[in-house]
C-alpha positions in Angstrom: 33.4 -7.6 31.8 33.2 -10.0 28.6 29.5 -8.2 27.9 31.0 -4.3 28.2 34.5 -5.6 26.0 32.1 -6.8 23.5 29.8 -3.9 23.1 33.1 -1.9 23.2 34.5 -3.4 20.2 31.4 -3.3 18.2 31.3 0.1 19.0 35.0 0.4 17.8 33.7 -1.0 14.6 31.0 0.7 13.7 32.6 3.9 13.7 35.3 2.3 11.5 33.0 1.1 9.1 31.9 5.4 9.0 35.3 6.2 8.8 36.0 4.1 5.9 32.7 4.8 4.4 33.5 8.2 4.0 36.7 7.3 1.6 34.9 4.5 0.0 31.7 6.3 -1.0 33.3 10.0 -1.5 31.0 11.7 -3.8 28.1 10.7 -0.9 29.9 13.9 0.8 31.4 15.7 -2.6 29.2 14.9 -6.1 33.1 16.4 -7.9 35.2 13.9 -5.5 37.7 11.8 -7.5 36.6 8.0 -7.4 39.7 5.8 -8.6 41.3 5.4 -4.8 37.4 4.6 -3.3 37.1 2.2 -6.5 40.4 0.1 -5.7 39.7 0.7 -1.5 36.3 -1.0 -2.1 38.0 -3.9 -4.2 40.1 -4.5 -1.3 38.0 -4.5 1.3 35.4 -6.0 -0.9 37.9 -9.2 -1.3 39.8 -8.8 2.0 36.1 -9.3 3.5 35.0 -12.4 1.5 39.0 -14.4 1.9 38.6 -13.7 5.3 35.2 -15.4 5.9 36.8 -18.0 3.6 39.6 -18.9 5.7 37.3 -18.6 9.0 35.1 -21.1 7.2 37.8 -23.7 6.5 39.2 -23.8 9.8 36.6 -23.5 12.0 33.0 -23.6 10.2 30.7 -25.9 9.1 30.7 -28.4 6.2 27.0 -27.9 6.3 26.9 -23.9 5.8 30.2 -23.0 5.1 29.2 -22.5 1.3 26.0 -20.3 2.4 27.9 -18.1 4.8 30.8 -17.4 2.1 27.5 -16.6 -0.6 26.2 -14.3 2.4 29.4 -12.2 2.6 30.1 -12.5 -0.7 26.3 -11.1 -2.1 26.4 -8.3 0.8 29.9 -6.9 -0.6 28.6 -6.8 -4.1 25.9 -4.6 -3.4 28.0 -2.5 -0.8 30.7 -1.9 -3.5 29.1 -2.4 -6.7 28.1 1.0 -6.9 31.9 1.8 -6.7 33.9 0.1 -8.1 31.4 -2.8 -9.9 32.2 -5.0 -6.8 34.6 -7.9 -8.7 36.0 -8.7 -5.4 37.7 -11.3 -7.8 40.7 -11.3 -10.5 39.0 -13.7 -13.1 36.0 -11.3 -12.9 38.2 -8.4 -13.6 39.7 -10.5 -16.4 36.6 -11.5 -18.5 35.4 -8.1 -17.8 38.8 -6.9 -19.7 38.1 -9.3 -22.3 34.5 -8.6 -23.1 35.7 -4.7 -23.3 33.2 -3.8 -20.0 36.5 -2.8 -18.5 39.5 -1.2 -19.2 42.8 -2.9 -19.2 44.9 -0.2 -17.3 41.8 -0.8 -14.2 41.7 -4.5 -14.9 45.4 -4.1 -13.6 44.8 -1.8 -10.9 41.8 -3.3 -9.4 43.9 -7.4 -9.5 46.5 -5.7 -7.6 44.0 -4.2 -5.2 42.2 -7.8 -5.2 45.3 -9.7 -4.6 46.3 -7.7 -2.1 43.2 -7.9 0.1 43.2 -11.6 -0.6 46.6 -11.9 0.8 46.1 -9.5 3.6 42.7 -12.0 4.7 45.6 -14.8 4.7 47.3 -13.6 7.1 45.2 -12.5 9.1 42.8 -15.7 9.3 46.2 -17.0 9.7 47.3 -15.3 12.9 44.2 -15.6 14.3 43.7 -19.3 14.1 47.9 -19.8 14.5 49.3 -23.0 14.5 46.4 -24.1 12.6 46.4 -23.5 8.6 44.1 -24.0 5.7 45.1 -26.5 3.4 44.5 -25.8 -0.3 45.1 -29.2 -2.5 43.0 -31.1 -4.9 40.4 -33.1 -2.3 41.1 -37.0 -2.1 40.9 -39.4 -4.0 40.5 -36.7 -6.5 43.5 -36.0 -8.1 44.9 -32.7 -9.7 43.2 -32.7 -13.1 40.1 -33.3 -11.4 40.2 -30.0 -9.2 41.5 -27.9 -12.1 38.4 -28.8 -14.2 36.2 -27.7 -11.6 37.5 -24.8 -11.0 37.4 -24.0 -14.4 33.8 -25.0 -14.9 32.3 -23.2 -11.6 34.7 -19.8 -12.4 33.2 -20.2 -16.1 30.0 -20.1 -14.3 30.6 -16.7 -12.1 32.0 -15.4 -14.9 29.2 -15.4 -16.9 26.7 -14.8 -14.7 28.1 -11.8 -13.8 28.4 -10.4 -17.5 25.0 -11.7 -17.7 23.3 -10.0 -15.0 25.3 -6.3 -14.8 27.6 -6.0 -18.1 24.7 -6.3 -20.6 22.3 -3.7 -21.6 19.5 -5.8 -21.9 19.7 -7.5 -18.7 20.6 -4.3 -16.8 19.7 -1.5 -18.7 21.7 2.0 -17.9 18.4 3.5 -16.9 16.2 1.0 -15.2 19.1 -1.5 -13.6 18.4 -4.5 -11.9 18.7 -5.3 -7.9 19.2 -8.7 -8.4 22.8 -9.0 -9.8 24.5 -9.8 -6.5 21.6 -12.1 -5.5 22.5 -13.8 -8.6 26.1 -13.8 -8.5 26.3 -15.2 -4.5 24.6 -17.9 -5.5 26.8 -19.1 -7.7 29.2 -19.8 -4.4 26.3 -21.9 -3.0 25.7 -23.9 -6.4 29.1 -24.8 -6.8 30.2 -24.7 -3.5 28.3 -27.4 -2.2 28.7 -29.2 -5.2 33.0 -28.9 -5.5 33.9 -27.9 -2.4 35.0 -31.7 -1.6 37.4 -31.5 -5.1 38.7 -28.6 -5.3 37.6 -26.7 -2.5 36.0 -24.7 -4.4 37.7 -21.2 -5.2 36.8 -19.7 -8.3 38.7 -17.0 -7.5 42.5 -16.3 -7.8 42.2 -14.0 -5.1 40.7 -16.9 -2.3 43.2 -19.6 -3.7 46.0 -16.9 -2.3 44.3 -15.9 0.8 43.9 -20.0 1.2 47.3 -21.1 0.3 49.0 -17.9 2.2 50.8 -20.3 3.9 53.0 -21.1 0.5 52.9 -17.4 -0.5 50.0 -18.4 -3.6 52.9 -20.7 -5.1 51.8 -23.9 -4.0 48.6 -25.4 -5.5 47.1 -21.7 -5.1 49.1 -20.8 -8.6 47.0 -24.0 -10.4 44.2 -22.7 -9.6 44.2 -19.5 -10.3 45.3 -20.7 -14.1 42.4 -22.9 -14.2 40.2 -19.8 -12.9 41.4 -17.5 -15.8 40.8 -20.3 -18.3 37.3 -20.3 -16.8 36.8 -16.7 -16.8 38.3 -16.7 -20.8 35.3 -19.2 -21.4 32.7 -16.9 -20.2 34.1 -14.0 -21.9 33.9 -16.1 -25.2 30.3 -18.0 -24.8 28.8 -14.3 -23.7 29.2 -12.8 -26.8 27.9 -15.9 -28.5 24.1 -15.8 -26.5 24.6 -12.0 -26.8 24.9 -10.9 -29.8 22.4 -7.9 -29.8 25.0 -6.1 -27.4 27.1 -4.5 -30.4 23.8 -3.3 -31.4 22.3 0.4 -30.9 18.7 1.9 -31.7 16.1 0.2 -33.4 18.5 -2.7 -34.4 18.6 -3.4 -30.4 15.3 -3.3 -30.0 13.5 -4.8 -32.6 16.7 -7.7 -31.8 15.0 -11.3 -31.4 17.5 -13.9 -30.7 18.1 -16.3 -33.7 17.3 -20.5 -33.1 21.1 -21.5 -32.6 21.6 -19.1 -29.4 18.6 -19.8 -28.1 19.6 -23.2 -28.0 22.9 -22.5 -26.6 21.5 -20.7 -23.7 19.2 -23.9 -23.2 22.5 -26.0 -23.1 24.4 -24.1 -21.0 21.7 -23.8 -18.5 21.2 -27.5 -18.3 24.7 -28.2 -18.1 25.0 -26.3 -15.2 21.8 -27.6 -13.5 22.3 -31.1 -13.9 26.8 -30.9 -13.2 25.6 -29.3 -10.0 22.9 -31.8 -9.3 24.9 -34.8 -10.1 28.2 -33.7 -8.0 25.6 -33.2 -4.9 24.1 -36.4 -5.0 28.1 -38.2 -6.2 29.7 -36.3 -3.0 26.5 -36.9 -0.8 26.0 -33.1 -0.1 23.8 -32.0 2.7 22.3 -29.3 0.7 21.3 -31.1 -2.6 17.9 -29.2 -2.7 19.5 -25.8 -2.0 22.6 -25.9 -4.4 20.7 -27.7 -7.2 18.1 -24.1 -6.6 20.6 -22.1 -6.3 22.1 -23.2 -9.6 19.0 -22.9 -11.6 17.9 -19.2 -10.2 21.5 -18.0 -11.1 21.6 -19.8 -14.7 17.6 -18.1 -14.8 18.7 -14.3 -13.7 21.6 -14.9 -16.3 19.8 -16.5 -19.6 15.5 -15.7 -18.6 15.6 -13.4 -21.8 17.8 -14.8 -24.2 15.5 -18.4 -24.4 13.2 -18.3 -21.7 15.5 -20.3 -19.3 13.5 -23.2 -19.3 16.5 -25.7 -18.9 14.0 -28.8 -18.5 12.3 -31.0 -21.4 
Protein backbone atom coordinates (compact mmCIF):
# COMPACT_ATOMS: atom_id res chain seq x y z
CA UNK A 1 0.00 0.00 0.00
CA UNK A 2 2.95 2.57 1.07
CA UNK A 3 4.87 1.23 -2.29
CA UNK A 4 1.61 1.79 -4.82
CA UNK A 5 0.77 5.54 -2.70
CA UNK A 6 4.23 6.38 -3.52
CA UNK A 7 4.52 5.50 -7.16
CA UNK A 8 1.07 7.17 -7.28
CA UNK A 9 2.21 10.46 -6.13
CA UNK A 10 5.31 10.50 -8.26
CA UNK A 11 3.14 9.84 -10.92
CA UNK A 12 0.96 12.85 -9.83
CA UNK A 13 4.02 14.88 -10.14
CA UNK A 14 5.48 14.16 -13.03
CA UNK A 15 2.61 15.06 -15.01
CA UNK A 16 2.53 18.31 -13.06
CA UNK A 17 5.94 19.12 -13.77
CA UNK A 18 4.46 18.70 -17.95
CA UNK A 19 1.70 20.71 -17.08
CA UNK A 20 3.60 23.49 -15.77
CA UNK A 21 6.27 22.99 -18.33
CA UNK A 22 4.02 23.90 -20.93
CA UNK A 23 3.35 27.54 -19.27
CA UNK A 24 6.85 27.95 -18.20
CA UNK A 25 8.58 27.06 -21.53
CA UNK A 26 5.72 28.38 -24.01
CA UNK A 27 7.47 29.20 -27.12
CA UNK A 28 8.78 25.16 -26.83
CA UNK A 29 5.02 24.72 -28.30
CA UNK A 30 4.48 28.36 -30.06
CA UNK A 31 8.02 30.19 -31.32
CA UNK A 32 5.38 33.81 -31.27
CA UNK A 33 4.07 32.83 -27.56
CA UNK A 34 4.42 35.85 -25.15
CA UNK A 35 7.12 35.12 -22.44
CA UNK A 36 6.65 37.71 -19.52
CA UNK A 37 4.04 35.41 -17.41
CA UNK A 38 6.54 32.04 -18.02
CA UNK A 39 9.52 34.53 -17.07
CA UNK A 40 7.88 35.57 -13.58
CA UNK A 41 6.21 31.68 -13.22
CA UNK A 42 9.79 30.33 -13.58
CA UNK A 43 11.08 33.01 -10.86
CA UNK A 44 8.58 31.67 -8.56
CA UNK A 45 8.87 28.33 -8.88
CA UNK A 46 12.57 28.76 -9.43
CA UNK A 47 12.68 30.42 -5.69
CA UNK A 48 9.65 28.65 -4.26
CA UNK A 49 11.85 25.44 -5.07
CA UNK A 50 15.21 26.45 -3.48
CA UNK A 51 13.21 28.26 0.09
CA UNK A 52 11.65 25.14 0.22
CA UNK A 53 14.67 22.75 0.27
CA UNK A 54 15.98 25.60 2.60
CA UNK A 55 13.60 25.28 5.21
CA UNK A 56 13.49 21.21 4.81
CA UNK A 57 17.21 21.60 5.39
CA UNK A 58 17.05 23.51 8.64
CA UNK A 59 14.57 21.48 10.31
CA UNK A 60 15.25 18.24 9.49
CA UNK A 61 18.66 17.92 7.35
CA UNK A 62 22.08 17.51 7.95
CA UNK A 63 24.69 20.02 9.24
CA UNK A 64 27.10 17.96 7.15
CA UNK A 65 25.17 18.33 3.58
CA UNK A 66 22.71 20.72 4.20
CA UNK A 67 24.87 23.40 2.27
CA UNK A 68 25.40 20.83 -0.76
CA UNK A 69 21.79 19.85 -1.08
CA UNK A 70 20.61 23.67 -1.15
CA UNK A 71 23.71 24.19 -4.02
CA UNK A 72 22.09 21.03 -5.81
CA UNK A 73 18.59 22.59 -5.97
CA UNK A 74 19.74 25.67 -6.34
CA UNK A 75 22.34 24.92 -9.66
CA UNK A 76 19.43 22.52 -11.19
CA UNK A 77 16.81 25.59 -11.13
CA UNK A 78 19.25 27.86 -12.76
CA UNK A 79 19.71 25.88 -15.68
CA UNK A 80 15.89 24.90 -15.72
CA UNK A 81 14.88 28.57 -15.74
CA UNK A 82 17.80 30.40 -16.94
CA UNK A 83 16.76 30.12 -20.37
CA UNK A 84 13.50 32.00 -19.25
CA UNK A 85 13.63 34.23 -17.18
CA UNK A 86 17.78 34.34 -16.47
CA UNK A 87 17.02 32.14 -13.37
CA UNK A 88 17.66 35.00 -10.33
CA UNK A 89 15.62 32.88 -8.09
CA UNK A 90 16.92 35.75 -5.77
CA UNK A 91 16.00 39.73 -5.17
CA UNK A 92 19.66 40.94 -4.59
CA UNK A 93 20.42 39.27 -7.99
CA UNK A 94 17.66 40.98 -9.57
CA UNK A 95 18.99 44.20 -7.88
CA UNK A 96 22.67 44.22 -9.09
CA UNK A 97 21.33 43.12 -12.31
CA UNK A 98 19.13 46.53 -12.23
CA UNK A 99 22.11 48.32 -11.21
CA UNK A 100 24.67 47.15 -13.78
CA UNK A 101 21.83 47.98 -16.52
CA UNK A 102 21.59 43.82 -17.55
CA UNK A 103 18.01 44.33 -16.40
CA UNK A 104 15.38 46.52 -16.60
CA UNK A 105 13.91 48.24 -13.67
CA UNK A 106 10.14 47.78 -14.39
CA UNK A 107 11.30 43.56 -14.47
CA UNK A 108 13.64 44.07 -11.63
CA UNK A 109 10.22 44.89 -9.84
CA UNK A 110 8.11 42.34 -11.35
CA UNK A 111 10.44 39.39 -11.07
CA UNK A 112 11.15 40.56 -6.63
CA UNK A 113 7.62 40.40 -6.38
CA UNK A 114 7.42 37.06 -8.15
CA UNK A 115 10.67 35.99 -5.96
CA UNK A 116 9.19 37.11 -2.74
CA UNK A 117 6.22 35.57 -3.26
CA UNK A 118 7.56 32.12 -3.95
CA UNK A 119 9.94 32.58 -0.99
CA UNK A 120 7.02 33.25 1.24
CA UNK A 121 4.79 30.58 -0.29
CA UNK A 122 8.06 27.84 0.63
CA UNK A 123 7.51 29.40 4.22
CA UNK A 124 4.63 28.24 4.71
CA UNK A 125 4.63 25.46 3.35
CA UNK A 126 7.89 23.96 5.05
CA UNK A 127 6.01 25.40 7.81
CA UNK A 128 2.84 23.33 7.72
CA UNK A 129 4.59 20.41 6.91
CA UNK A 130 7.04 20.35 9.76
CA UNK A 131 4.10 22.23 12.24
CA UNK A 132 4.87 22.84 15.58
CA UNK A 133 8.37 22.91 14.64
CA UNK A 134 9.82 26.34 13.05
CA UNK A 135 13.10 27.59 11.62
CA UNK A 136 14.75 30.09 13.56
CA UNK A 137 16.48 32.83 11.70
CA UNK A 138 18.84 34.96 14.19
CA UNK A 139 22.52 35.86 14.14
CA UNK A 140 24.28 32.30 15.36
CA UNK A 141 25.79 32.43 19.04
CA UNK A 142 28.02 33.88 20.42
CA UNK A 143 28.02 35.83 17.21
CA UNK A 144 26.20 38.84 17.64
CA UNK A 145 24.22 40.96 15.06
CA UNK A 146 26.90 42.88 13.35
CA UNK A 147 28.68 39.82 12.83
CA UNK A 148 25.80 38.04 10.80
CA UNK A 149 25.10 41.23 8.74
CA UNK A 150 28.81 41.37 7.53
CA UNK A 151 28.58 38.02 6.29
CA UNK A 152 25.75 38.26 4.62
CA UNK A 153 26.97 41.08 2.92
CA UNK A 154 30.25 39.61 1.98
CA UNK A 155 28.88 36.02 0.68
CA UNK A 156 25.72 38.02 -1.25
CA UNK A 157 28.67 40.33 -2.68
CA UNK A 158 30.08 37.06 -3.74
CA UNK A 159 26.81 35.57 -5.67
CA UNK A 160 26.33 38.74 -6.93
CA UNK A 161 29.26 38.97 -8.77
CA UNK A 162 29.73 35.78 -9.84
CA UNK A 163 26.70 35.73 -11.48
CA UNK A 164 27.45 39.14 -13.51
CA UNK A 165 30.63 37.47 -14.04
CA UNK A 166 29.73 34.30 -15.49
CA UNK A 167 26.22 35.22 -17.61
CA UNK A 168 25.96 39.21 -17.75
CA UNK A 169 29.27 39.80 -19.51
CA UNK A 170 30.04 39.42 -23.06
CA UNK A 171 33.28 38.19 -22.73
CA UNK A 172 32.59 35.55 -20.30
CA UNK A 173 29.37 34.50 -22.05
CA UNK A 174 29.35 35.59 -25.33
CA UNK A 175 25.69 36.08 -27.20
CA UNK A 176 26.81 33.44 -29.72
CA UNK A 177 28.88 30.82 -28.12
CA UNK A 178 27.51 31.03 -24.20
CA UNK A 179 28.85 29.17 -21.52
CA UNK A 180 27.23 25.93 -19.65
CA UNK A 181 28.96 26.53 -16.74
CA UNK A 182 27.12 29.62 -15.16
CA UNK A 183 24.89 27.76 -12.79
CA UNK A 184 27.73 25.29 -11.89
CA UNK A 185 29.47 28.39 -10.91
CA UNK A 186 26.81 30.24 -9.18
CA UNK A 187 25.61 26.91 -6.89
CA UNK A 188 28.77 26.80 -5.64
CA UNK A 189 28.85 29.78 -4.19
CA UNK A 190 25.98 28.29 -1.54
CA UNK A 191 28.57 25.56 -0.83
CA UNK A 192 31.57 28.07 -0.25
CA UNK A 193 29.83 30.17 1.88
CA UNK A 194 27.51 27.97 3.26
CA UNK A 195 29.71 25.80 5.02
CA UNK A 196 31.78 28.56 5.90
CA UNK A 197 28.67 31.09 7.50
CA UNK A 198 26.06 28.98 7.95
CA UNK A 199 27.03 28.84 11.88
CA UNK A 200 26.78 33.07 11.86
CA UNK A 201 24.38 33.98 9.90
CA UNK A 202 22.84 31.06 8.60
CA UNK A 203 23.84 31.79 5.67
CA UNK A 204 21.03 33.41 3.25
CA UNK A 205 22.33 35.60 0.74
CA UNK A 206 19.17 35.98 -0.41
CA UNK A 207 16.22 38.26 0.68
CA UNK A 208 13.96 35.85 -0.71
CA UNK A 209 15.28 32.70 1.87
CA UNK A 210 15.60 35.17 4.85
CA UNK A 211 11.55 35.50 4.25
CA UNK A 212 10.76 31.93 3.49
CA UNK A 213 13.11 31.28 6.87
CA UNK A 214 11.66 33.96 9.12
CA UNK A 215 7.91 33.27 7.81
CA UNK A 216 7.15 32.70 11.11
CA UNK A 217 7.54 36.76 11.84
CA UNK A 218 6.11 37.61 8.34
CA UNK A 219 10.05 38.65 7.07
CA UNK A 220 9.96 41.44 9.91
CA UNK A 221 11.98 39.93 12.45
CA UNK A 222 15.72 39.41 11.79
CA UNK A 223 14.67 38.34 8.09
CA UNK A 224 14.29 42.42 7.30
CA UNK A 225 18.33 42.76 8.46
CA UNK A 226 19.19 40.63 6.32
CA UNK A 227 17.87 41.27 3.38
CA UNK A 228 19.43 45.02 3.86
CA UNK A 229 22.75 43.54 4.37
CA UNK A 230 22.02 41.39 1.15
CA UNK A 231 21.29 44.42 -1.06
CA UNK A 232 24.28 46.27 0.32
CA UNK A 233 26.08 43.05 -0.87
CA UNK A 234 24.52 42.91 -4.16
CA UNK A 235 25.29 47.04 -4.50
CA UNK A 236 29.01 45.95 -3.98
CA UNK A 237 29.14 43.54 -6.79
CA UNK A 238 27.33 45.87 -9.01
CA UNK A 239 30.14 48.42 -8.26
CA UNK A 240 33.51 46.19 -8.20
CA UNK A 241 32.10 44.45 -11.71
CA UNK A 242 32.37 47.39 -13.70
CA UNK A 243 35.80 48.06 -12.12
CA UNK A 244 37.50 44.40 -13.46
CA UNK A 245 35.24 44.95 -16.47
CA UNK A 246 35.83 47.64 -18.10
CA UNK A 247 35.93 46.43 -21.76
CA UNK A 248 32.07 45.74 -21.44
CA UNK A 249 31.08 49.39 -22.63
CA UNK A 250 33.21 48.56 -25.47
CA UNK A 251 32.04 47.34 -29.07
CA UNK A 252 34.12 46.19 -32.27
CA UNK A 253 37.70 46.20 -32.54
CA UNK A 254 38.02 48.23 -29.23
CA UNK A 255 36.46 44.94 -27.47
CA UNK A 256 38.55 42.88 -29.02
CA UNK A 257 41.89 44.06 -29.33
CA UNK A 258 40.82 45.05 -25.18
CA UNK A 259 43.70 43.74 -22.77
CA UNK A 260 43.02 44.45 -19.21
CA UNK A 261 45.30 47.30 -17.76
CA UNK A 262 47.84 46.29 -14.43
CA UNK A 263 45.46 47.82 -11.66
CA UNK A 264 42.36 45.41 -12.62
CA UNK A 265 44.29 42.72 -13.00
CA UNK A 266 45.36 43.13 -9.69
CA UNK A 267 41.99 43.72 -8.34
CA UNK A 268 40.65 40.55 -9.71
CA UNK A 269 43.86 38.83 -7.96
CA UNK A 270 42.55 40.49 -4.60
CA UNK A 271 39.26 39.79 -4.77
CA UNK A 272 39.88 36.21 -5.56
CA UNK A 273 42.15 35.74 -2.68
CA UNK A 274 39.93 37.40 -0.39
CA UNK A 275 37.32 35.13 -1.03
CA UNK A 276 39.55 31.98 -0.96
CA UNK A 277 41.35 32.54 2.11
CA UNK A 278 37.66 34.30 4.24
CA UNK A 279 36.18 31.02 3.21
CA UNK A 280 39.12 28.91 4.24
CA UNK A 281 39.67 30.66 7.48
CA UNK A 282 35.85 30.64 8.66
CA UNK A 283 35.95 26.61 7.95
CA UNK A 284 38.85 25.87 9.85
CA UNK A 285 37.53 28.95 12.90
CA UNK A 286 33.88 27.09 12.90
CA UNK A 287 35.41 23.54 12.53
CA UNK A 288 33.45 22.81 9.34
CA UNK A 289 33.23 19.26 8.16
CA UNK A 290 33.70 20.16 4.61
CA UNK A 291 36.90 22.46 4.78
CA UNK A 292 38.30 20.73 1.55
CA UNK A 293 35.06 20.98 -0.34
CA UNK A 294 33.93 24.74 0.45
CA UNK A 295 37.53 26.09 0.33
CA UNK A 296 37.23 24.19 -3.71
CA UNK A 297 34.17 25.26 -4.19
CA UNK A 298 35.23 28.91 -3.44
CA UNK A 299 38.15 28.93 -5.70
CA UNK A 300 36.33 27.20 -8.92
CA UNK A 301 33.53 29.94 -8.49
CA UNK A 302 36.04 33.00 -7.98
CA UNK A 303 38.08 30.99 -11.29
CA UNK A 304 34.70 30.66 -13.64
CA UNK A 305 34.13 34.41 -12.54
CA UNK A 306 37.78 36.16 -12.96
CA UNK A 307 40.01 33.12 -15.32
CA UNK A 308 40.13 35.90 -18.13
CA UNK A 309 40.36 39.07 -16.49
CA UNK A 310 44.07 37.99 -14.64
CA UNK A 311 44.39 34.48 -14.98
CA UNK A 312 42.78 33.66 -11.62
CA UNK A 313 45.75 32.54 -10.15
CA UNK A 314 44.76 33.75 -6.46
CA UNK A 315 48.02 32.03 -4.95
CA UNK A 316 51.75 33.61 -4.64
Amino acid sequence: TLLASVVGVEIVGGVLAAIVFRFTHPKEFNPNAPTQFAKLLCEFIGTFTLVFTVGCCVLAGSGTFNATAIASVFTVMIYATGPVSGGNLNPAVSFCLGLTGALEWPQVFRYWIAQLLGGAAAGVSYLAMFSPKAATLEPVAPFGASHACLIEVIYTFMLCFVVLNVVVSKRNNPATDGNQFFALAIGFVIIAGGYAAGGISGACFNPAVALGIDIKNVGLGWGLSWAVAEMLGAAAAAALYKLVRPDEKMTGEEFDSYVPALFTRCLSEFLGVFMLVLTVGLNVIMASPAVAWSAAASLMCMTYALGNVSGAHFNP
